[in-house]
N, C-alpha and C positions, 0 to 999 in steps of 0.2 A: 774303337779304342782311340784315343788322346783326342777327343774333342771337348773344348770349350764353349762354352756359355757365358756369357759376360756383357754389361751394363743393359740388360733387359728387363723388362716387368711380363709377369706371366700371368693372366688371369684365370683362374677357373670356378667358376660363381655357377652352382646349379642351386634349388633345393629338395633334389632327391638325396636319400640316405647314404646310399651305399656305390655311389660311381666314385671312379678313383682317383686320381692324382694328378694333378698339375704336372709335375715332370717324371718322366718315367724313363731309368737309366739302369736296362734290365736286356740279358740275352736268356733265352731257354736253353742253350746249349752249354753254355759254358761262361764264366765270371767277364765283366770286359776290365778292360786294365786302364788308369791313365787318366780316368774323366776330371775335367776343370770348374769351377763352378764359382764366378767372381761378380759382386756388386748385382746381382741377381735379384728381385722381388717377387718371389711365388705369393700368389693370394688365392686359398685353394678351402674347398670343403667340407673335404676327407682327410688329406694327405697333400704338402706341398711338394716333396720328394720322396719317389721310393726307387732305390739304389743298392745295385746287386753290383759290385766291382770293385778290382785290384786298387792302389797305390790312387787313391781318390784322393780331389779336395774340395773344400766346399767352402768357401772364405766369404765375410764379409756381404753376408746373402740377407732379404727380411722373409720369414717365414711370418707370414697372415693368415688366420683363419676368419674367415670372412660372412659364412653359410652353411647350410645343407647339415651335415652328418651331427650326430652329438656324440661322437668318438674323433675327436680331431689328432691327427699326427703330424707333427713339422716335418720331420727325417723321419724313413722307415727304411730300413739298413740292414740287409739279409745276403750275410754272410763279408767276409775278410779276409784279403791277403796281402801280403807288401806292409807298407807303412802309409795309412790312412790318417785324413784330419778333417774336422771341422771346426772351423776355426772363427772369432771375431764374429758370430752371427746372432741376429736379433729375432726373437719370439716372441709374434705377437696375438693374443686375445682377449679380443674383446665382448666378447658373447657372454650370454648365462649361460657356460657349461662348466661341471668341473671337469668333465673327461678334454681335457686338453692336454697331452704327452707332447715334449719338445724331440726327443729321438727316441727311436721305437726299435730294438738290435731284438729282432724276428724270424721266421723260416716260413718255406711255405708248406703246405701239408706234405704228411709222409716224410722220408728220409731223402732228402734231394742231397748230394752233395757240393751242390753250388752253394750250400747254404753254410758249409764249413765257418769256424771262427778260426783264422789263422794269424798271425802277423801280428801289427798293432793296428791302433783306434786310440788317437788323438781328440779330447773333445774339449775346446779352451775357450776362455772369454768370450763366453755365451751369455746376453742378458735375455730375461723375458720381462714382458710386462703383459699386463692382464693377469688373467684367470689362470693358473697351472696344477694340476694335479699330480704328475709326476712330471721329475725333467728327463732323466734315462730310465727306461725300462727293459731288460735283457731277459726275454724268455727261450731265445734261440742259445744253449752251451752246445752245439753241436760242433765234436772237431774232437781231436787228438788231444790227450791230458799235457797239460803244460805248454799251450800251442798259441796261445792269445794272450795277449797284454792291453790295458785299458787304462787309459787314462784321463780323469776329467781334473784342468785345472783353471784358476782363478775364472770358473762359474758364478753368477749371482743369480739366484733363482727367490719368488718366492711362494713356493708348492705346499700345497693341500694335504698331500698324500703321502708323497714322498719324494726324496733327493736323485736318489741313485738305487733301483730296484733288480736282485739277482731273484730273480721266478722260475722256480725248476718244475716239473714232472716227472722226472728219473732219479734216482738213486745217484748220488753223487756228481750230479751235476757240474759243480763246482771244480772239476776239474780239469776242464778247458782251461781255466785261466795260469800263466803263469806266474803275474804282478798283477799289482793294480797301483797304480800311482795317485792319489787323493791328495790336492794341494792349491792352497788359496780357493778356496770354493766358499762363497757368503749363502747361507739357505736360512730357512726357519725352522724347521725339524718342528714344526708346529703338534705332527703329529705324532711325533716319540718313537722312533725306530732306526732313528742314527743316520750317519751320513752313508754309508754302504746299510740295504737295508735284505738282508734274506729271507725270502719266503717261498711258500710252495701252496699246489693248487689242493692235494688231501694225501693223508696217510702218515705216515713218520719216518721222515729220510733222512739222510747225511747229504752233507753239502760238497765236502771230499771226502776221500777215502785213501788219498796217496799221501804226500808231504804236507806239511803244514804251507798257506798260501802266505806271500810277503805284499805286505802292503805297505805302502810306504806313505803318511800323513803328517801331513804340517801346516800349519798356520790358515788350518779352516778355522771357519766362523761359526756356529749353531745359536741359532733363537733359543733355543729347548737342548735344557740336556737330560731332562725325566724320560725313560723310557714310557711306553704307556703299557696298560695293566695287558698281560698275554703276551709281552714282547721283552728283552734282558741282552744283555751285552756279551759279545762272543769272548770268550777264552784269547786272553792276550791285547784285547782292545782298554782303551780308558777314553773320556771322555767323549761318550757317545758315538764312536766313530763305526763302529761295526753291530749291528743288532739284528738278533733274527726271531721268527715266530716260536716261541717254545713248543706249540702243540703239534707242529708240522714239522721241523729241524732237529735232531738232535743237536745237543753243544757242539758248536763248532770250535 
């Protein structure tokens, strides 16, 4: 708990696929609380962080992919509690991949509850440059309905795939979150499914099933405001802010 990292560079350069991560801020027993993370250069890959803990920050850090894996993750981020940031940090790739994820909000197999989404998740003035397929992708909703708050603002991304991804496998997923704050974020939405993008891996689910969720957007930017064909704008959104897969979602 409360240790710092600061004005260091971290290298981890293999070319095997599948070894892991530059820094690894993770207990098997339980969340740690407190960790610092400032002026930092991981240059990793696989993974330049992967971070299991309370009331974190991660400021003014360069995430580099540099090698090795063709699934690259800047932040990999499995589970929340307190008030978490990342804040001010650069992503960078420069590889032929498009599998290049800037943060990755994850679990690890099976029902761990350290993997819980509690609290909030601040994620602000973030620039990438290179190659990006997604910037956030959120497959881990595990936690108590109405228990998490997210926030990504004044992001400049410009992604392949997508902005900001809620990827479920259960039935109402969506109702871990209690807000989501979307504000000042520059993307391309190149590929038609809005600045919040919902989807799921098979079947036909809901996304909630309790209150309707409060999102709060203002003065984003989108390249694209066409959905693309198989994809349509949720119930209460306008201007591409909210989209999810028709085949997989029902209306949210």
């Amino acid at each position: 708990d409360d240790v710092i990292l600061q004005d260091l560079t971290i290298n981890h350069d293999t070319t095997a696929v599948n070894i892991g991560h530059a820094i690894v801020v993770s207990n098997s027993n339980r969340r740690l609380d407190g960790f610092r993370m400032y002026n930092v250069k991981s240059q990793y890959s696989k993974g330049g962080l992967s971070i299991r803990c309370d009331n974190f920050v991660v400021q003014d850090c360069i995430f580099e992919a540099i090698a090795g894996s063709s699934r690259r993750r800047g932040i990999l981020h499995y589970g929340n509690g307190g008030n978490s940031f990342i804040l001010d940090n650069t992503f960078e790739n420069t590889i032929d991949t498009q599998q290049h994820i800037a943060v990755y909000l994850t679990s690890t197999s099976g029902n761990n509850p350290l993997d819980d989404q509690e609290g909030s998740l601040v994620i602000q003035g973030s620039i990438v440059s290179g190659k990006l397929f997604q910037f956030v992708i959120m497959d881990n909703h595990q936690g108590d309905p109405d228990s998490f708050e997210l926030f990504l603002i004044d992001n400049t991304t410009a992604e392949s795939n997508a902005f900001l991804v809620s990827f479920g496998g259960t039935n109402a997923f969506g109702n871990v979150f209690s807000r989501m704050v979307l504000v000042g974020n520059v993307l391309t939405n190149q590929s038609g499914k809005g600045l919040l993008a919902i989807d799921a891996g098979s079947g036909l689910i809901d996304f909630r099933n309790t209150t309707t969720l409060e999102i709060l957007s203002k003065e984003n930017e989108l390249g694209n405001l066409v959905f693309q064909t198989g994809w349509a704008e949720a119930l209460g959104s306008e201007g591409s802010i909210v989209g999810y897969r028709v085949s997989l979602i029902n209306e949210p």
